[in-house]
Backbone as CSV, one residue per row, in Angstrom:
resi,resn,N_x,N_y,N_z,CA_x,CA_y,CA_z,C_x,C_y,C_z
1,UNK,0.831,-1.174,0.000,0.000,0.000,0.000,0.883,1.248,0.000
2,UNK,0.624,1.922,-0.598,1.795,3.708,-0.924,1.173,4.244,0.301
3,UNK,2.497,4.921,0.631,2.095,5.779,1.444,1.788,7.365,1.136
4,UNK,1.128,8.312,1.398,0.333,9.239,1.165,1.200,10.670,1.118
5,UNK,1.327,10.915,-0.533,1.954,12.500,0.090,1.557,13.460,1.181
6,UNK,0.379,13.600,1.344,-0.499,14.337,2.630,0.349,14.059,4.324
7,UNK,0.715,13.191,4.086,0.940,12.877,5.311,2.243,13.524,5.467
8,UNK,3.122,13.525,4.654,3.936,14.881,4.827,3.962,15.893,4.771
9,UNK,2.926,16.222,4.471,2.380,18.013,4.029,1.933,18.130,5.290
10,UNK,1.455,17.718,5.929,0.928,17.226,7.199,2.099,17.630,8.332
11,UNK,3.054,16.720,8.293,4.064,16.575,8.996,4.834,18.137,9.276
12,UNK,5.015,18.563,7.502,5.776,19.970,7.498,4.731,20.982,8.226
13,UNK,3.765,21.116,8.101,2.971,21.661,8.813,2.754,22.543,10.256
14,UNK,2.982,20.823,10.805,3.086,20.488,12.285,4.718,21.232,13.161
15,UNK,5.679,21.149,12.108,6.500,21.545,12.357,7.065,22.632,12.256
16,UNK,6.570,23.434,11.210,7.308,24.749,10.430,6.689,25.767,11.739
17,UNK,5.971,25.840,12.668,5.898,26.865,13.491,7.051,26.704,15.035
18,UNK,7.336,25.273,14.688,8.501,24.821,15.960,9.605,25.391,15.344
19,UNK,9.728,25.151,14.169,11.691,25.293,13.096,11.587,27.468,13.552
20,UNK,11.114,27.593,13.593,10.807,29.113,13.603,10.723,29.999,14.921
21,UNK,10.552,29.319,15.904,11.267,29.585,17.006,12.750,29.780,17.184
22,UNK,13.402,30.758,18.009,14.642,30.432,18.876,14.974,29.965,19.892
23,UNK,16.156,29.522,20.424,16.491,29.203,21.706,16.024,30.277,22.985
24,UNK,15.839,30.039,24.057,16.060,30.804,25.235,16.569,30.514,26.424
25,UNK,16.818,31.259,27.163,17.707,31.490,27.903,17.052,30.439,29.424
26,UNK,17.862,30.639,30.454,18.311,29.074,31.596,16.370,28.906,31.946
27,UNK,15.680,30.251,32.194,14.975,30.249,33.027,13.890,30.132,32.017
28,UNK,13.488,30.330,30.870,12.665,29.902,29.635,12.826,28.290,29.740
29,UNK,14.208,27.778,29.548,14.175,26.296,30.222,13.056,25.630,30.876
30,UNK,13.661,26.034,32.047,12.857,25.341,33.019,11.261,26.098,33.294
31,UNK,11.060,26.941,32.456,9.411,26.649,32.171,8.821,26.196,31.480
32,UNK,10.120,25.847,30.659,8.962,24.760,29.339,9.200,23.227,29.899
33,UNK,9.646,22.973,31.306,9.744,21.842,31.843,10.768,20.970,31.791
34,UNK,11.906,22.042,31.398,13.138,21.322,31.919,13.740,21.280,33.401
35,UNK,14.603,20.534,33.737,15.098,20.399,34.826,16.310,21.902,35.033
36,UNK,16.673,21.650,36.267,17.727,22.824,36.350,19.214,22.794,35.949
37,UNK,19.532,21.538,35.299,20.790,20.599,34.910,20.790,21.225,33.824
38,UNK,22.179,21.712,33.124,22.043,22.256,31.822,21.644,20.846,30.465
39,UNK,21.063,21.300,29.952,20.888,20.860,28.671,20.304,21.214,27.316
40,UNK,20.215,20.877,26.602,19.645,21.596,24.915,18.347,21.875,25.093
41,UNK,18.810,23.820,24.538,17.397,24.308,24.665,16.436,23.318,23.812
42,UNK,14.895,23.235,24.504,13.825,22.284,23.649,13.550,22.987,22.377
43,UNK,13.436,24.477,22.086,13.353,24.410,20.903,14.711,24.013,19.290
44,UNK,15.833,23.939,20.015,17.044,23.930,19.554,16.713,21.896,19.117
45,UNK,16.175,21.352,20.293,16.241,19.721,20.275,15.378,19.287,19.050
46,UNK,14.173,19.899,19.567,13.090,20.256,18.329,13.170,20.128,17.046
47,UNK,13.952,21.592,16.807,14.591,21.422,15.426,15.333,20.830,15.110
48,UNK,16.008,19.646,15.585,17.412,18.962,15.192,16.109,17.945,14.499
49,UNK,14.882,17.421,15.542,14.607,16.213,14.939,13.462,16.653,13.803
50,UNK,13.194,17.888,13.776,12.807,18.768,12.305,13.635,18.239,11.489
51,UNK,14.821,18.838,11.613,15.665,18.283,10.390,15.972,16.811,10.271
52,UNK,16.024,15.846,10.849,16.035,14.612,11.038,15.070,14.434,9.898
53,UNK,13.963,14.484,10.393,12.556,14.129,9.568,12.866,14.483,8.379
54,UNK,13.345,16.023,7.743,13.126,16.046,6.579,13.745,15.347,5.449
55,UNK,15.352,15.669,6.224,16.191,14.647,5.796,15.881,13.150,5.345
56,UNK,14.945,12.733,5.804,14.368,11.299,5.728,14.671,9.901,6.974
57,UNK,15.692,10.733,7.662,16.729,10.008,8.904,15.237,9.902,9.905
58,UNK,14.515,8.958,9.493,13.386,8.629,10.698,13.319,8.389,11.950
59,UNK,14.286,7.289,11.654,14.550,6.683,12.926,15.508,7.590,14.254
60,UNK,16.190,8.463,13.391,16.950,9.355,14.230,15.285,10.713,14.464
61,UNK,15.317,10.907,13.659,14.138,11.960,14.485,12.893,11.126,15.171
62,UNK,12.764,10.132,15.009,12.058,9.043,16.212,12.691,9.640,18.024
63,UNK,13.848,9.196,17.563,14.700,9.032,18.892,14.483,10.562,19.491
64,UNK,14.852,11.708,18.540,15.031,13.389,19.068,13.610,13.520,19.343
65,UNK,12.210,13.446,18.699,10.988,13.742,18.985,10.775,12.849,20.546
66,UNK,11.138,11.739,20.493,10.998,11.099,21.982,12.076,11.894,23.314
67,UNK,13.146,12.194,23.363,14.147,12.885,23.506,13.257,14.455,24.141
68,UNK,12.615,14.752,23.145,11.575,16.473,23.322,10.693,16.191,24.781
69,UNK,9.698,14.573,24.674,9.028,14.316,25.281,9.872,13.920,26.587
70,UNK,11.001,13.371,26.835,11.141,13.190,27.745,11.825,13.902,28.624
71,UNK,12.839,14.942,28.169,13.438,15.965,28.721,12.937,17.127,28.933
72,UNK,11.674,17.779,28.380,10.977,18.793,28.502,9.082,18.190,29.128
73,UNK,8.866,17.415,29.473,7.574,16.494,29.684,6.152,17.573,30.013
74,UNK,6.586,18.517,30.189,5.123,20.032,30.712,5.625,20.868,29.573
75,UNK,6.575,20.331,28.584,6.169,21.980,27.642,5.567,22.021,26.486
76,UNK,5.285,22.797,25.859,4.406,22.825,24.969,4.721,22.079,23.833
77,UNK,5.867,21.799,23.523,6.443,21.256,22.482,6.184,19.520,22.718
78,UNK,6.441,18.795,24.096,6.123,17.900,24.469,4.871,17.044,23.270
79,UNK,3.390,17.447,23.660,2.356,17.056,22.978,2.365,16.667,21.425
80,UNK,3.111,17.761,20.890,3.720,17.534,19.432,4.734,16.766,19.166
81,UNK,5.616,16.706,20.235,6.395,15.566,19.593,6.275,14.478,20.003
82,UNK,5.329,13.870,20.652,4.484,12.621,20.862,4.314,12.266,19.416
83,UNK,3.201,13.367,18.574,2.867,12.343,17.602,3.580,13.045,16.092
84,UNK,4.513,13.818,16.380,5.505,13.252,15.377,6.689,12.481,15.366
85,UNK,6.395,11.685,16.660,7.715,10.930,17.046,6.947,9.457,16.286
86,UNK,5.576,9.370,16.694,4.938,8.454,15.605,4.678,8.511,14.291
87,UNK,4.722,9.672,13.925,4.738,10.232,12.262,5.948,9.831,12.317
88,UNK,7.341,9.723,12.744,8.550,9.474,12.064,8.441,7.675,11.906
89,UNK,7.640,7.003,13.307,7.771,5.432,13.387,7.291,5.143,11.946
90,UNK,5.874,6.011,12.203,5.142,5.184,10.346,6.224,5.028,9.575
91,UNK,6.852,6.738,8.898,7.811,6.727,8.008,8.861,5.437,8.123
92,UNK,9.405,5.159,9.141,10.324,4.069,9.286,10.163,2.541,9.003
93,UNK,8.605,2.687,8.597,8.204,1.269,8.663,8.177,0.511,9.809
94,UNK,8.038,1.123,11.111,7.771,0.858,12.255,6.486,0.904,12.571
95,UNK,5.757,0.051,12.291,4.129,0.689,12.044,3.536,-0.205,13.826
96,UNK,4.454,-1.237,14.396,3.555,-1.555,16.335,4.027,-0.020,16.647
97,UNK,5.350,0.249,16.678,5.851,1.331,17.272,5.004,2.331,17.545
98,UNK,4.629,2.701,15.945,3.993,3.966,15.815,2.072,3.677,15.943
99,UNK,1.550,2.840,15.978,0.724,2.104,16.724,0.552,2.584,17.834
100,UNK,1.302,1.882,18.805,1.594,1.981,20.526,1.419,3.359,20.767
101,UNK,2.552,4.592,19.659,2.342,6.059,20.075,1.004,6.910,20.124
102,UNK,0.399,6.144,18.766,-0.146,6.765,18.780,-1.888,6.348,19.698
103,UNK,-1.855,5.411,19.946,-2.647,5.081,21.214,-2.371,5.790,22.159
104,UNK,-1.141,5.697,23.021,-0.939,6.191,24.103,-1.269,7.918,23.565
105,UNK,-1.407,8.775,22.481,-1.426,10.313,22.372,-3.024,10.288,22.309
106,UNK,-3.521,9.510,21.997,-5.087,9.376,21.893,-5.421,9.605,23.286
107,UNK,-4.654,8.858,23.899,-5.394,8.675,24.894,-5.117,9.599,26.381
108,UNK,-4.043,10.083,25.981,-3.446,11.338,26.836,-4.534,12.694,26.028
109,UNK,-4.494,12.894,24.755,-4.755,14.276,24.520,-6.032,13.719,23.705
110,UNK,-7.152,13.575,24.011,-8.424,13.446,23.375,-9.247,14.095,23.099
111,UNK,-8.428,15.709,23.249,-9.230,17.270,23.005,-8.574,17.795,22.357
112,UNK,-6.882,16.893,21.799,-6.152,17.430,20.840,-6.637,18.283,19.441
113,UNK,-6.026,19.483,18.951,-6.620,19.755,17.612,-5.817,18.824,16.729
114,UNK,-5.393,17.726,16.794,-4.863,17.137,15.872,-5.069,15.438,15.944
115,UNK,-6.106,15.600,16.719,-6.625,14.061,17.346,-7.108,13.178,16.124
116,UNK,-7.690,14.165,14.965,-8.541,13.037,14.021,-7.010,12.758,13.186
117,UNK,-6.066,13.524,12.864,-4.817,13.182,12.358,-4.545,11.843,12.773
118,UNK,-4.576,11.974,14.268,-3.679,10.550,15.107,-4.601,9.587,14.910
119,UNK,-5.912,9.385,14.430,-6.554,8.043,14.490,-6.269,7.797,12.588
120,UNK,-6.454,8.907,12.062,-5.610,8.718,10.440,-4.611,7.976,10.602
121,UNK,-3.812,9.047,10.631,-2.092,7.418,11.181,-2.058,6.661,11.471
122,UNK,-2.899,6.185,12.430,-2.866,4.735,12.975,-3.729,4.189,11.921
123,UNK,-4.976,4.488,11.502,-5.401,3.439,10.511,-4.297,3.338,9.439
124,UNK,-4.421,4.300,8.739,-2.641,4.078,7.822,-1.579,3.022,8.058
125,UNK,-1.623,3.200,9.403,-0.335,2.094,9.840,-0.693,0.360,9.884
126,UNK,-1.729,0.577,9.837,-2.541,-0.919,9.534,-3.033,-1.099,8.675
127,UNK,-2.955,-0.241,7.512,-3.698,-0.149,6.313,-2.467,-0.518,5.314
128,UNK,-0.948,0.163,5.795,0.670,-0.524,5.190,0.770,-1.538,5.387
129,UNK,0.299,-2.500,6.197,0.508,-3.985,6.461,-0.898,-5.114,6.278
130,UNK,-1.325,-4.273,5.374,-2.720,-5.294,4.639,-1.452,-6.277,3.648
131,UNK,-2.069,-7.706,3.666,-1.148,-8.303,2.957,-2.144,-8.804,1.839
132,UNK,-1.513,-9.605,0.934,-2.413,-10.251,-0.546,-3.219,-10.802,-0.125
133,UNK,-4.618,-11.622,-0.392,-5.565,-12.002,-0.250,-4.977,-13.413,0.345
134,UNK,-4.270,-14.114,-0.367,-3.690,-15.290,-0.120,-3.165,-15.457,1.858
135,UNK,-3.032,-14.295,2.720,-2.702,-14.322,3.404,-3.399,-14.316,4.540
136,UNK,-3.310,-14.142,6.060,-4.001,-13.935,7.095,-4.647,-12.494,7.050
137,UNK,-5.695,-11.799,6.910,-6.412,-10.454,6.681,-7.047,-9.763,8.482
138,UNK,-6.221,-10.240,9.116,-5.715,-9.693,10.639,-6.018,-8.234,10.562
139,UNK,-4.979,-7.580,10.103,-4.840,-5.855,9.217,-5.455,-5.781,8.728
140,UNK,-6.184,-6.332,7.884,-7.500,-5.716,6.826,-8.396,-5.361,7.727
141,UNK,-8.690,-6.233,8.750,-9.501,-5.783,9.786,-9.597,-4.738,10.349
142,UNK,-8.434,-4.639,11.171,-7.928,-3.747,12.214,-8.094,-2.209,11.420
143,UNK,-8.144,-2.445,9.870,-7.604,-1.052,9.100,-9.153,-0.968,8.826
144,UNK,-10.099,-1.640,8.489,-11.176,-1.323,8.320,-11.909,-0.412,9.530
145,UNK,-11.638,-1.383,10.676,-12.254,-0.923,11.884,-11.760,0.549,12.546
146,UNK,-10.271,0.692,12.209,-10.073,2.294,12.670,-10.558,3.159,11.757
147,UNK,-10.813,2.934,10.245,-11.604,3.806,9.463,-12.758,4.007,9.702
148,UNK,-13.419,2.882,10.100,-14.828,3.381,10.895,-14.573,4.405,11.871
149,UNK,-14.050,4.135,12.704,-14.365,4.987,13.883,-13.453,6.372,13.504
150,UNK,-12.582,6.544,12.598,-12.195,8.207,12.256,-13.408,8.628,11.736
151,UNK,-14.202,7.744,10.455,-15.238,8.312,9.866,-16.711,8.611,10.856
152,UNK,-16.589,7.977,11.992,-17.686,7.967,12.957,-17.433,9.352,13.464
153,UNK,-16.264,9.332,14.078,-16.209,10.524,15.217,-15.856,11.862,14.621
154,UNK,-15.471,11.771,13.431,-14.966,12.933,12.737,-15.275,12.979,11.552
155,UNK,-16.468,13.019,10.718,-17.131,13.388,9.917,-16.827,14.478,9.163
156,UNK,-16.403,15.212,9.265,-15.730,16.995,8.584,-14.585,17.183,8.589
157,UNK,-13.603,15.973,9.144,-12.317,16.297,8.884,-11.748,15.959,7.597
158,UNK,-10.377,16.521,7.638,-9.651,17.242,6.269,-9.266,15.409,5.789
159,UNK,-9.356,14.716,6.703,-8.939,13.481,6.857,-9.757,12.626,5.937
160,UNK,-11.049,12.336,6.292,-12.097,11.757,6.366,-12.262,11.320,4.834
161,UNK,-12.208,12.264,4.411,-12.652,11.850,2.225,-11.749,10.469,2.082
162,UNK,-10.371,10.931,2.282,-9.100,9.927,2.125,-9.642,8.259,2.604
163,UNK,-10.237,8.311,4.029,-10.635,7.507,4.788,-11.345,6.954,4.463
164,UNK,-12.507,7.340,3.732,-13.551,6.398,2.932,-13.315,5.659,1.877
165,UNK,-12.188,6.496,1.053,-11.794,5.963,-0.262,-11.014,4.491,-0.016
166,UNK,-10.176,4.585,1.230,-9.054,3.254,1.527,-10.276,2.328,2.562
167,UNK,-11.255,3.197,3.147,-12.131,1.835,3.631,-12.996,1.092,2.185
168,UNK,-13.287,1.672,1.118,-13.671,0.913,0.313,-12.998,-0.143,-0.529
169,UNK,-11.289,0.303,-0.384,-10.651,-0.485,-0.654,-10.459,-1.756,0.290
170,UNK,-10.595,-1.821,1.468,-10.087,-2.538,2.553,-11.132,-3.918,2.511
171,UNK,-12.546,-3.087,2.509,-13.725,-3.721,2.239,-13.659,-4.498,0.848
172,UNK,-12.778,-4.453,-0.996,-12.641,-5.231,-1.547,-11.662,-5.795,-1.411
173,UNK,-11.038,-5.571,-0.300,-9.767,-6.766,0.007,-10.213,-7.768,0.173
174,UNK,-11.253,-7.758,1.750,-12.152,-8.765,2.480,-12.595,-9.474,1.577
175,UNK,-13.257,-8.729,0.234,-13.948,-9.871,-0.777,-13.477,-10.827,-1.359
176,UNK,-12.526,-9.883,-1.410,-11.302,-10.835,-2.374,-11.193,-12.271,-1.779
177,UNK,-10.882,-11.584,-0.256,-10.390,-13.180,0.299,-11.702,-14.239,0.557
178,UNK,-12.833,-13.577,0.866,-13.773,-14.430,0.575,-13.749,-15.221,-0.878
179,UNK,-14.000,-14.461,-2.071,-13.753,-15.153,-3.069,-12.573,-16.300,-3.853
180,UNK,-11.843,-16.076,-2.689,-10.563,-16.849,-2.981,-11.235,-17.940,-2.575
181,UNK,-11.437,-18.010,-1.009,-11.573,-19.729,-0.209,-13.214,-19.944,-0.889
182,UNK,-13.609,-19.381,-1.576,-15.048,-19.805,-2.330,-14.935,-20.579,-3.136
183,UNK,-13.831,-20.063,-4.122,-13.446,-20.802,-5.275,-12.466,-22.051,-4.754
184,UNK,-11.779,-21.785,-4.080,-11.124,-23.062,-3.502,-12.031,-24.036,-3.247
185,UNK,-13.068,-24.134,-2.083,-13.747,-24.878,-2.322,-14.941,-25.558,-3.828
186,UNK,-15.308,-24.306,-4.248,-16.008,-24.768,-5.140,-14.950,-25.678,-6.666
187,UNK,-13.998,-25.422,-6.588,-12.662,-26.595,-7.303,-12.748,-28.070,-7.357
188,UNK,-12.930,-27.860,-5.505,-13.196,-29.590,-4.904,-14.262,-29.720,-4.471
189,UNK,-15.524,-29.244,-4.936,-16.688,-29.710,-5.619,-17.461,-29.787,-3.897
190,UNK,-16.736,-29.011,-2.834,-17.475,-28.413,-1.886,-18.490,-27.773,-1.579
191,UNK,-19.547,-27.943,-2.423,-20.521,-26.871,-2.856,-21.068,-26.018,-1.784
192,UNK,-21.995,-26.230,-0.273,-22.452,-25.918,0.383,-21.100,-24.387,0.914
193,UNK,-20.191,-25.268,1.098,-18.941,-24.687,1.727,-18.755,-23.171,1.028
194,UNK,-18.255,-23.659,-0.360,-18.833,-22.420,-1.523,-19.709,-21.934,-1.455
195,UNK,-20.818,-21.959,-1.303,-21.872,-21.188,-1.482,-22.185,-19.721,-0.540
196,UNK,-21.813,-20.583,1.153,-21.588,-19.302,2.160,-20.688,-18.618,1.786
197,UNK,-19.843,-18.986,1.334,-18.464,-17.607,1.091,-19.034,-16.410,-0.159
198,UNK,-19.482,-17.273,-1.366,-20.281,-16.536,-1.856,-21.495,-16.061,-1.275
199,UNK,-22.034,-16.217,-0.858,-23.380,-15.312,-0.395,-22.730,-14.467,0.630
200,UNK,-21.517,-14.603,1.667,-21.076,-13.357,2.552,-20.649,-12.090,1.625
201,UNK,-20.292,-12.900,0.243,-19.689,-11.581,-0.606,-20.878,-10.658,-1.450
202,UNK,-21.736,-11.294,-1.214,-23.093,-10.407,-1.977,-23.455,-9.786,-0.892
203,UNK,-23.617,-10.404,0.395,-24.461,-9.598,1.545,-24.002,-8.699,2.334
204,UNK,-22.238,-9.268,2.550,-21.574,-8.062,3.462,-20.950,-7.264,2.685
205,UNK,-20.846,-7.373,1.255,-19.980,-6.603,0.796,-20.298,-6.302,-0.824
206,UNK,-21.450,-5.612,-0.645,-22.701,-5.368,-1.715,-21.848,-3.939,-2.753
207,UNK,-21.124,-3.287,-1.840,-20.510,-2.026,-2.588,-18.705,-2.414,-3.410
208,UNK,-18.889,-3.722,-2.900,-17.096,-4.069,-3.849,-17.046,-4.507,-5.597
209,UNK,-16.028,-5.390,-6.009,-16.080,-5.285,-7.349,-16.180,-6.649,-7.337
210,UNK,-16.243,-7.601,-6.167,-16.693,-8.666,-6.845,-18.228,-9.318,-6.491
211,UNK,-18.866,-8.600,-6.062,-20.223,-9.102,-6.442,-20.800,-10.131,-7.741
212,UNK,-20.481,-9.263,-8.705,-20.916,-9.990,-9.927,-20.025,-11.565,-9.902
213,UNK,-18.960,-11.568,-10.018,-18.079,-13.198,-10.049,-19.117,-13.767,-8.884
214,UNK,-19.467,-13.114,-7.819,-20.039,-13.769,-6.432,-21.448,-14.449,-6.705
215,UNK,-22.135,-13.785,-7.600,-23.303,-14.204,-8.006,-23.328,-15.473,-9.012
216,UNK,-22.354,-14.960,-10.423,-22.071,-15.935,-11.165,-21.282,-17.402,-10.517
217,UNK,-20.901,-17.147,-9.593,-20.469,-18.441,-8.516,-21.648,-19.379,-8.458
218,UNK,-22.279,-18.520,-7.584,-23.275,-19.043,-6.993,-24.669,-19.993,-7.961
219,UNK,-24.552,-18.965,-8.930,-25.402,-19.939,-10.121,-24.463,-21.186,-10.197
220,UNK,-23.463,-21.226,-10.508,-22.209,-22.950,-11.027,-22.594,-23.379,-9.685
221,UNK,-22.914,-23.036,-8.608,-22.626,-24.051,-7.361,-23.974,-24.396,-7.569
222,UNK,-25.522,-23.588,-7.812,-26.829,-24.587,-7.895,-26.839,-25.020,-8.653
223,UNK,-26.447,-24.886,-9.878,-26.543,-25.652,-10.932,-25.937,-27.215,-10.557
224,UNK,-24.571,-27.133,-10.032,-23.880,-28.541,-9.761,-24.534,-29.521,-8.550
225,UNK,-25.503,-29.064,-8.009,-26.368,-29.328,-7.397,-27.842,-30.107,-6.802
226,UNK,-27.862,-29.219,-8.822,-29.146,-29.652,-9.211,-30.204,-29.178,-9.045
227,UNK,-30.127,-27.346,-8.191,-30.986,-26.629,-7.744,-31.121,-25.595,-8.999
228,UNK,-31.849,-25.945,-9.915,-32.027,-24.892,-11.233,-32.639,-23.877,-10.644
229,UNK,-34.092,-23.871,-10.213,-34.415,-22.576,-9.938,-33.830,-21.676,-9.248
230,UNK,-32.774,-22.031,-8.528,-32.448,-21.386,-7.229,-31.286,-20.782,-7.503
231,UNK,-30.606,-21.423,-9.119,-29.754,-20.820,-10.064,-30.392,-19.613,-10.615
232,UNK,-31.412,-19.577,-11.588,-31.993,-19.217,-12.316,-32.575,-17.785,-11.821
233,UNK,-32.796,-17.695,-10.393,-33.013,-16.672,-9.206,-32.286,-16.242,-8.637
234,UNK,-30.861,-16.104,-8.819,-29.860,-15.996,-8.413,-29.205,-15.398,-10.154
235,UNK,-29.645,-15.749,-11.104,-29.061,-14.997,-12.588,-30.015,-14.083,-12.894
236,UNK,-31.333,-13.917,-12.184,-32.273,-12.866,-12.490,-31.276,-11.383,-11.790
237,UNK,-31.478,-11.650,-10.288,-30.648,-10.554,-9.826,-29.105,-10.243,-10.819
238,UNK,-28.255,-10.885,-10.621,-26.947,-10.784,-11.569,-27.434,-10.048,-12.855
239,UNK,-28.532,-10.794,-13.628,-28.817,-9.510,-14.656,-29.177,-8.624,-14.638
240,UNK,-30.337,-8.649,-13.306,-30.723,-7.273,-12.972,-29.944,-6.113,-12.072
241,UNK,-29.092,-6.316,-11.806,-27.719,-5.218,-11.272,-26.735,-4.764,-12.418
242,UNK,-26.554,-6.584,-12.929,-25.379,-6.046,-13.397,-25.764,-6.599,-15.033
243,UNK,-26.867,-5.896,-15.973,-27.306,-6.909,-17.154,-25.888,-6.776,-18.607
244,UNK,-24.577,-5.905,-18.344,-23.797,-5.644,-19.174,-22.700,-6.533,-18.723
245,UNK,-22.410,-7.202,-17.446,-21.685,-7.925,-16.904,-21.277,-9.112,-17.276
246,UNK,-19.934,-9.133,-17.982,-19.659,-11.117,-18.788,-20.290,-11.937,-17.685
247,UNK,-20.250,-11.521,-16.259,-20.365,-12.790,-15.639,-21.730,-13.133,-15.861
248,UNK,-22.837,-12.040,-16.027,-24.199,-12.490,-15.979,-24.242,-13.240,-17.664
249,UNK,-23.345,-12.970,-18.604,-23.350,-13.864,-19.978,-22.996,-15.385,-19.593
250,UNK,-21.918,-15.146,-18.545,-21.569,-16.861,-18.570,-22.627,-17.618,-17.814
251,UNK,-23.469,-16.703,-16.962,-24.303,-17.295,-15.913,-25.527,-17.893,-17.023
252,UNK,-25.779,-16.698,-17.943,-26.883,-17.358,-19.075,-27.033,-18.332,-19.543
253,UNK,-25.557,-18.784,-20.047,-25.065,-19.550,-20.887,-24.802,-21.087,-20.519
254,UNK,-24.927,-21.397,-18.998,-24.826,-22.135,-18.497,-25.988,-22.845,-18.035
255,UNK,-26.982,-21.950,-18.169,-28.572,-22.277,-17.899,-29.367,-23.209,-18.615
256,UNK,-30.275,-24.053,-18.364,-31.208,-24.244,-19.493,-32.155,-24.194,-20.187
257,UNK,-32.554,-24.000,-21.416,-33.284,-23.235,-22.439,-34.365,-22.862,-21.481
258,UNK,-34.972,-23.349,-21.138,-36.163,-23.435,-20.243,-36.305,-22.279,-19.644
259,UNK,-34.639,-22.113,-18.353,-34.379,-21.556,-17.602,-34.133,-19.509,-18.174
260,UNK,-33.356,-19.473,-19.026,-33.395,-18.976,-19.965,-34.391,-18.012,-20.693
261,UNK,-35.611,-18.767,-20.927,-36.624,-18.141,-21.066,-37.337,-17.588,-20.316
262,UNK,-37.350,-18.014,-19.018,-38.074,-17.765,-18.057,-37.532,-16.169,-17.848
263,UNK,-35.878,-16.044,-17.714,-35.123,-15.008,-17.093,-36.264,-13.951,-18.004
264,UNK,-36.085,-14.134,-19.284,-36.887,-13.382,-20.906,-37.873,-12.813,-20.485
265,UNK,-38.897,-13.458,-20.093,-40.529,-13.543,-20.053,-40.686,-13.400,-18.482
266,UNK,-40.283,-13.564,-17.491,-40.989,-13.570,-16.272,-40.426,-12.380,-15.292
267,UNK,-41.425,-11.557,-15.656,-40.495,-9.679,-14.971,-40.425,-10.315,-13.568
268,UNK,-41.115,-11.077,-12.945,-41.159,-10.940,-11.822,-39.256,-11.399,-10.562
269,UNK,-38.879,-12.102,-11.964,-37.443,-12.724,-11.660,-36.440,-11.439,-12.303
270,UNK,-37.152,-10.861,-12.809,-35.651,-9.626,-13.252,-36.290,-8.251,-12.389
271,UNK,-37.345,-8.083,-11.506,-37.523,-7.254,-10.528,-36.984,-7.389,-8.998
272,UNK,-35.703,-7.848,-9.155,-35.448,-8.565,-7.681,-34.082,-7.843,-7.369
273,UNK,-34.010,-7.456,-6.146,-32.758,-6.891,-5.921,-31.704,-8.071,-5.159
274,UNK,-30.391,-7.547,-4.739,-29.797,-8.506,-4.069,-30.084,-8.923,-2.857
275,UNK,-31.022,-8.147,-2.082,-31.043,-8.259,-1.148,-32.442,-9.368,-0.986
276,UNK,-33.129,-9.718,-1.896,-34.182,-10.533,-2.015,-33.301,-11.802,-2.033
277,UNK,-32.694,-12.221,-2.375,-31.593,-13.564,-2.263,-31.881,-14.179,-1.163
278,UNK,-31.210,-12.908,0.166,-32.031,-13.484,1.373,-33.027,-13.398,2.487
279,UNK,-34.074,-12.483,1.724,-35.229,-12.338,2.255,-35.983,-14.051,2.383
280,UNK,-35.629,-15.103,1.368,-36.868,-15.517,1.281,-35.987,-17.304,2.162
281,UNK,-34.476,-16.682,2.549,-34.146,-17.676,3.321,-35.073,-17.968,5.003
């Protein structure tokens, strides 16, 4: 999954009002919550892991943004470099790391103005470790489920458009992998087995791209069966969603004459939506 120019536009953002500060003097120190021990002014530390970041040196401005938080812990700079110390983990491909941060900033600053950012990132960070269909979909989850809840709680953020677009993707991941172990079974002539995987992909996941294969499945599994009508009611909908769709041609084509005609002549089988499939279970 690419990661998002925004999220550095983002980043520079967050930072260009810290880089723009100067140092101050012993007693500016220790009100931005340093100790009385000399050490690097926080805005001086700041900017080192500014430049870290831009540089691309992540892992080193990981360390200086944590460094901000722990040597200055009451100053203002503190809060910010919490979660660009996790903006640097993402960058690093440290995505528990930056995970962990950004939980723990959620959950410290939950009145933050930059709070819907931090639940962005973290879905992001689970949204980089979605793997191929072929694999365990753990992360597909986890990335679906934090997109819900950015899109729940934050509805108007600058965030949110982005968020819908990669939950619709996340959501034809899921299909995918349904349609994988569908067809696996339906190979070795598993039919029943097949059939639920296809019908989870019509019912839970009505807005992805494989619906249509999901339907045209499902006709080859009644047909092998021996359940014509239940084929034949199952290629009404498929034509009636999708009537330009090869799959609803192969679904035709596989039918018999009979069946066929009926789809032709009987409105009452091409007035059916998907969701009638399982009304009448």
């Amino acid at each position: 999954m690419q990661k998002e120019f925004l999220i550095g536009l983002f980043a520079l953002v967050l930072v260009m009002p810290i880089v723009a500060c100067s140092g101050g003097d012993k007693k500016a120190e220790i009100e931005n919550g340093a100790s009385a021990e000399p050490q690097e002014p926080v805005e001086d530390l700041y900017n080192k892991a500014a430049d870290a970041l831009d540089s691309e040196s992540y892992l080193e401005a990981k360390t200086l943004f944590e460094d901000v938080e722990r040597e200055y812990p009451y100053s203002k700079w503190a809060t910010k470099a919490k979660l660009m110390a996790a903006y640097a983990a993402y960058e690093a491909d440290r995505y528990d790391e930056a995970i962990l941060a950004l939980d723990r900033f959620i959950e410290l600053h939950p009145g933050n103005e930059d709070i819907d950012y931090a639940y962005y990132l973290k879905s992001l960070a689970f949204y980089e470790q979605i793997s191929d269909v072929a694999r365990d979909q753990a992360m597909t989850e986890l990335s679906l489920q934090s997109f819900d809840t950015l899109i729940t709680r934050f509805p108007n953020s600058e965030f949110t458009r982005d968020a819908k677009l990669k939950r619709d993707l996340t959501l034809d991941h899921l299909a995918g992998k349904e349609m994988e172990i569908g067809r696996y079974y339906l190979n070795r002539n598993q039919m029943n087995a097949a059939i639920n995987r296809f019908r989870n992909v019509v019912s839970d996941y009505q807005t992805t791209t494989h619906v249509p294969e999901a339907l045209h499945r499902l006709v080859e599994a009644y047909l092998t069966l021996g359940l014509e009508n239940e084929a034949t009611r199952v290629a009404a909908v498929l034509g009636h969603n999708y009537p330009g769709s090869d799959w609803y041609e192969d679904s035709y084509e596989i039918l018999k004459p009979e069946s066929r005609q009926k789809l032709m002549e009987d409105r009452s089988f091409m007035d059916r939506t998907i969701d009638s499939l399982f009304k009448a279970d």
